[in-house]
Rosetta silent file (secondary structure, phi, psi, omega in degrees, C-alpha in Angstrom):
SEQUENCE: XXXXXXXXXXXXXXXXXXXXXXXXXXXXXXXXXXXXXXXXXXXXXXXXXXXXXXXXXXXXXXXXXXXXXXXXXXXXXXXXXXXXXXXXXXXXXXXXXXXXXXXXXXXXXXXXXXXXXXXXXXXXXXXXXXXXXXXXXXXXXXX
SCORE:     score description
SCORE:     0.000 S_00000001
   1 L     0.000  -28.885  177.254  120.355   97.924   90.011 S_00000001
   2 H   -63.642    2.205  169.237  122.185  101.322   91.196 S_00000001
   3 H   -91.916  -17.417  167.447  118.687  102.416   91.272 S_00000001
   4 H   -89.311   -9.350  170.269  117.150  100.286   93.633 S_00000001
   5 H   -83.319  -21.652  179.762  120.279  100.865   95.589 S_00000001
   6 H   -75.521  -59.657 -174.140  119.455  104.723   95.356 S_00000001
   7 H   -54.263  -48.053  159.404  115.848  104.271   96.435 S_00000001
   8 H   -15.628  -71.597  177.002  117.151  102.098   98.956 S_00000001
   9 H   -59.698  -41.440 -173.529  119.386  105.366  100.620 S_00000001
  10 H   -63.731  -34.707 -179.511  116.872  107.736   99.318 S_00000001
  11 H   -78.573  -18.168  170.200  114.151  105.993  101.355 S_00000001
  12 L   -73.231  -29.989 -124.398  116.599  105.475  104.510 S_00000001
  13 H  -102.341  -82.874  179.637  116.631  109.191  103.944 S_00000001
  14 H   -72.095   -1.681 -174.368  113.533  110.381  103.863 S_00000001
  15 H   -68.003  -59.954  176.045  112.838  108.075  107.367 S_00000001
  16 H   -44.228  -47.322  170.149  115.500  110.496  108.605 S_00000001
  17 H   -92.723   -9.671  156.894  113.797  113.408  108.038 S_00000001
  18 H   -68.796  -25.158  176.823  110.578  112.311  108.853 S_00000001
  19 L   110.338   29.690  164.855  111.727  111.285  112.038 S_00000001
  20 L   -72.497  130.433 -174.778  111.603  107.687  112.256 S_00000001
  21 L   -38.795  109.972  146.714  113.195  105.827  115.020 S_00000001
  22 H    22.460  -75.870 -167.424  116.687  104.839  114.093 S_00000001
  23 H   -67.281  -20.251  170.888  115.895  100.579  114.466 S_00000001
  24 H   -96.612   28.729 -155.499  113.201  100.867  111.822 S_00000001
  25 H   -82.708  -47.579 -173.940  115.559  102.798  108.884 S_00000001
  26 H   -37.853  -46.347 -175.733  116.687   99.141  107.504 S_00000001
  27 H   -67.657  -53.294  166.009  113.094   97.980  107.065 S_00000001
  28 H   -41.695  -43.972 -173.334  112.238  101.312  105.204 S_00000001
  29 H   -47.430  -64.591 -170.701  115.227  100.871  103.053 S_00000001
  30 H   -55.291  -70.147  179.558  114.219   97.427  102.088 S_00000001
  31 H  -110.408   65.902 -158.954  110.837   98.387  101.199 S_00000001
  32 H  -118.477  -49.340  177.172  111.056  101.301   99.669 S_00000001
  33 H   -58.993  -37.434  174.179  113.833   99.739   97.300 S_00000001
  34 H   -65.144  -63.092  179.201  111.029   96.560   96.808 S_00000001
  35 H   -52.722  -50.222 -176.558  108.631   98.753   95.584 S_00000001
  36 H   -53.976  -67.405 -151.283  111.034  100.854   93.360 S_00000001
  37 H   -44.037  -44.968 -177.046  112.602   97.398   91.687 S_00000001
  38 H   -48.311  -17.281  176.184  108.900   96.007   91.594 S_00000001
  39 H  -107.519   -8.710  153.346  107.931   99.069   89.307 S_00000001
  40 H   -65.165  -73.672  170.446  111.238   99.040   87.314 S_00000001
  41 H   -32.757  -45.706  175.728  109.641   95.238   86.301 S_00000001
  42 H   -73.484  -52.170 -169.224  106.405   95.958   85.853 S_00000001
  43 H   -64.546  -50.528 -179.579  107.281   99.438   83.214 S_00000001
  44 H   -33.433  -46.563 -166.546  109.766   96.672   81.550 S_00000001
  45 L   -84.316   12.022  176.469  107.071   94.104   81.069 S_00000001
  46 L    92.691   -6.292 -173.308  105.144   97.037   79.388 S_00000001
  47 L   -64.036  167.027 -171.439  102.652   97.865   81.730 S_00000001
  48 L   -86.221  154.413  172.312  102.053  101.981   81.852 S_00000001
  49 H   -60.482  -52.820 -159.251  103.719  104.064   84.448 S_00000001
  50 H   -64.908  -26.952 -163.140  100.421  104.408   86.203 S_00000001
  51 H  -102.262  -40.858  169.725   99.746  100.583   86.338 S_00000001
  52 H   -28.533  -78.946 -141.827  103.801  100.098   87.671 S_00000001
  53 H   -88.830  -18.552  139.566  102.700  101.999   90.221 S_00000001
  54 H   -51.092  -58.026 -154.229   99.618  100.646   91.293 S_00000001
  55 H   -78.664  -39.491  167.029  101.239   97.282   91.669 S_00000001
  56 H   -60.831  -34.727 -178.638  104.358   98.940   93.772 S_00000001
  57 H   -63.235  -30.794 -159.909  101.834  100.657   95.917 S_00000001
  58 H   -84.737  -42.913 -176.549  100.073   97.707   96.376 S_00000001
  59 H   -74.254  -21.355 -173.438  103.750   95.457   97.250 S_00000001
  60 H   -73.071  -57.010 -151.978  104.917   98.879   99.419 S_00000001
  61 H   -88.835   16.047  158.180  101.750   98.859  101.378 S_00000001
  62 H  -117.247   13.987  169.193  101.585   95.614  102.351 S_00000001
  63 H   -67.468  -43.964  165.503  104.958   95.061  102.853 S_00000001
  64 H   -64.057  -26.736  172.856  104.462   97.514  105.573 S_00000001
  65 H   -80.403  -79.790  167.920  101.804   96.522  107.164 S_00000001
  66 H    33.975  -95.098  147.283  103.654   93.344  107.667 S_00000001
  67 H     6.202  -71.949 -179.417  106.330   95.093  108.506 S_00000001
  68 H   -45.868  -50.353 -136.675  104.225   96.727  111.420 S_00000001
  69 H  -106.773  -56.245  170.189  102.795   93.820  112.597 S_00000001
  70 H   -68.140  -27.103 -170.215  106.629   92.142  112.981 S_00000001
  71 L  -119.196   27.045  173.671  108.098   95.384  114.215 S_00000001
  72 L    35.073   55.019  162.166  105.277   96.352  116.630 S_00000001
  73 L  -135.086 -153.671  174.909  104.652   99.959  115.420 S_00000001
  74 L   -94.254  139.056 -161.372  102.519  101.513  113.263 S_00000001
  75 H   -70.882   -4.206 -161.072  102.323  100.641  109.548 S_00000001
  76 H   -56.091  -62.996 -164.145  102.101  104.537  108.330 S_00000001
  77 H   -54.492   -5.072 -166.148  106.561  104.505  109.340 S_00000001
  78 H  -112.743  -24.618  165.367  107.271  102.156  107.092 S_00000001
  79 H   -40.455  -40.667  175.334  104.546  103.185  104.611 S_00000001
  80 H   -72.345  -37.435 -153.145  105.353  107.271  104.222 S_00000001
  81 H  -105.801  -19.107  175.328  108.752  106.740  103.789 S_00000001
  82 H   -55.777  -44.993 -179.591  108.706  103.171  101.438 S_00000001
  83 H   -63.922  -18.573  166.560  106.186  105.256   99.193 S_00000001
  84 H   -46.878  -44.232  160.255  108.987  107.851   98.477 S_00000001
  85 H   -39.527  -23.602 -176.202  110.156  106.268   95.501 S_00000001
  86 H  -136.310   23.418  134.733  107.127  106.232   93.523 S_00000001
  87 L   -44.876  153.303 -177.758  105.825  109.736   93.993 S_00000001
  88 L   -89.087   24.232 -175.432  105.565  111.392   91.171 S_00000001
  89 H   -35.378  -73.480 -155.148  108.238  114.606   91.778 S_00000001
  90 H   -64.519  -30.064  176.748  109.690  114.836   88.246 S_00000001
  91 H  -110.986   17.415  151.049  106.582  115.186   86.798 S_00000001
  92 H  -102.059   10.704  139.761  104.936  118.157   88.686 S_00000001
  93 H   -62.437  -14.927  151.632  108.162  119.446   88.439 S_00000001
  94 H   -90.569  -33.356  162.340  107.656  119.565   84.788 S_00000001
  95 H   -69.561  -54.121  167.509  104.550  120.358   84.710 S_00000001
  96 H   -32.075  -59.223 -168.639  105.336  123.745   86.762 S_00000001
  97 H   -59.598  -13.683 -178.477  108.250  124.271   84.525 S_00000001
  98 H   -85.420  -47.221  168.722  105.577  123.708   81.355 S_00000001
  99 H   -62.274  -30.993 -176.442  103.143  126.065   83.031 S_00000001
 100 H   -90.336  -38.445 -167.974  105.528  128.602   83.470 S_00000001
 101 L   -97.210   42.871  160.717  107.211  129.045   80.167 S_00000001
 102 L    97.893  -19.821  133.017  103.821  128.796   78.099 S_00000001
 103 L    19.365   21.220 -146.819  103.837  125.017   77.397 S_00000001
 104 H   -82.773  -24.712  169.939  100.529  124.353   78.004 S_00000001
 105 H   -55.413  -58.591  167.090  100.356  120.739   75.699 S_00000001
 106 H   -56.163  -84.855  168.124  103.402  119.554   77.748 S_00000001
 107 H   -11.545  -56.483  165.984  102.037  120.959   80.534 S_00000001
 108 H   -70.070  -59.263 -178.704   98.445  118.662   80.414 S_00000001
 109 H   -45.195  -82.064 -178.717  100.419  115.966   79.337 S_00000001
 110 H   -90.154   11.557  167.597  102.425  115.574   82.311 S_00000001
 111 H   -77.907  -35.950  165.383  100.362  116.921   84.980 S_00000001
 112 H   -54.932  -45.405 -178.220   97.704  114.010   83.444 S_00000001
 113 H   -80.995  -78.875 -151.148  100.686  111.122   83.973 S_00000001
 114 H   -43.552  -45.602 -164.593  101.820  112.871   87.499 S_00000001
 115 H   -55.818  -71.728 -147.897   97.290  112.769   88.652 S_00000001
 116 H   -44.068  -31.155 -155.641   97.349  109.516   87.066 S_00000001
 117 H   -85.702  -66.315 -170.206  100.650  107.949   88.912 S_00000001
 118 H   -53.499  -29.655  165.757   99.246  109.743   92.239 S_00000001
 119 H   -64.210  -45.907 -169.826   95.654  108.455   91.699 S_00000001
 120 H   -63.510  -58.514 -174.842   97.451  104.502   91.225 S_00000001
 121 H   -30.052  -65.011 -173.664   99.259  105.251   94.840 S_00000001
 122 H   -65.179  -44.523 -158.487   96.309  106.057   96.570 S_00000001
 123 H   -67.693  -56.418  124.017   94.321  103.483   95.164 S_00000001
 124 H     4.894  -70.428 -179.344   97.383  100.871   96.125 S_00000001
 125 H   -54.979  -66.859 -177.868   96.994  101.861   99.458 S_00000001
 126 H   -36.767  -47.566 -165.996   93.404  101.898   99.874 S_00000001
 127 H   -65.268  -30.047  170.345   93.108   98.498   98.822 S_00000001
 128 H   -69.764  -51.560  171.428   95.556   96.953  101.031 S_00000001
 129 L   -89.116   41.988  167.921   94.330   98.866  104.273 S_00000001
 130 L  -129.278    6.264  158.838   90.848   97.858  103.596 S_00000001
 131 L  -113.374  155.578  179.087   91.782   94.015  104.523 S_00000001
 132 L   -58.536  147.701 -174.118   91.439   92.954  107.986 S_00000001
 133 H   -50.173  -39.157 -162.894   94.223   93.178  110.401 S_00000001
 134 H   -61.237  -18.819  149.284   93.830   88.967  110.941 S_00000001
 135 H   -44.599  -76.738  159.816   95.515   88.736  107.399 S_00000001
 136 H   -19.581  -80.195 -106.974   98.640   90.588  109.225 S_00000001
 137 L  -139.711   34.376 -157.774   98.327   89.565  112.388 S_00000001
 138 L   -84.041   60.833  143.554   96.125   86.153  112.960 S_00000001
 139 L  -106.935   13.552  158.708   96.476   85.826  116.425 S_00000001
 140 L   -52.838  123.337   -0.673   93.922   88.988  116.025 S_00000001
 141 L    86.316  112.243  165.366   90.641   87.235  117.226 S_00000001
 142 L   -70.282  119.945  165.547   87.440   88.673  115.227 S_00000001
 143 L   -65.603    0.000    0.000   84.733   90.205  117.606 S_00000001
């Protein structure tokens, strides 16, 4: 659990340096931490890093649009910085570090998990901000 308390801060964090308004850092926290625990559950229950992290992408982004929809802004603040948790840092930082000292098996290896984890994210995203706002929102009215 100190790690969902970590993502939690880390993701309050990164709001701060993106520049997100003050009154929305709680809502980042929260799902930025939801996504981390939801992908700590999912690698437990055996699923692949890659598929964790669909399924967090997928609970991040629509926790945000939500989010958006209750906190009248746009869903991107709570989206950029909620999604910090399940980038994939450590392993193109190992991949560099593989590439540089001649590594090249290690190197493929985890630059192939880091595409793969960054390929679930986007994919996560897409799907959720390819349903209509009136899911979010239904006092949207369809034209």
């Amino acid at each position: 659990m100190i790690t969902v308390a970590a993502a939690f801060v880390g993701t309050v964090a990164f709001a701060l340096l993106f520049g997100v308004p003050r009154r929305f850092y709680p809502g980042c926290g929260f799902i930025g931490a939801a996504g981390w625990l939801l992908y700590l559950l999912l690698e437990g229950a055996g699923l692949s890093a890659a598929e964790a992290t669909f399924f967090a992408a997928l609970a991040v982004a629509l926790l945000s649009r939500f989010a958006a929809v209750w906190q009248k802004c746009p869903a991107t603040v709570f989206l950029i910085a909620g999604i910090f948790p399940l980038v994939p840092g450590a392993g193109i930082y190992w991949t560099s570090y593989y590439l540089v000292t001649g590594a090249l098996a290690d190197a493929r290896a985890t630059g192939f998990s880091a595409v793969k984890t960054a390929v679930a994210i986007v994919l996560g995203i897409i799907l959720v901000f390819e349903l209509p706002g009136k899911v979010f929102h239904p006092k949207i009215r369809q034209v």
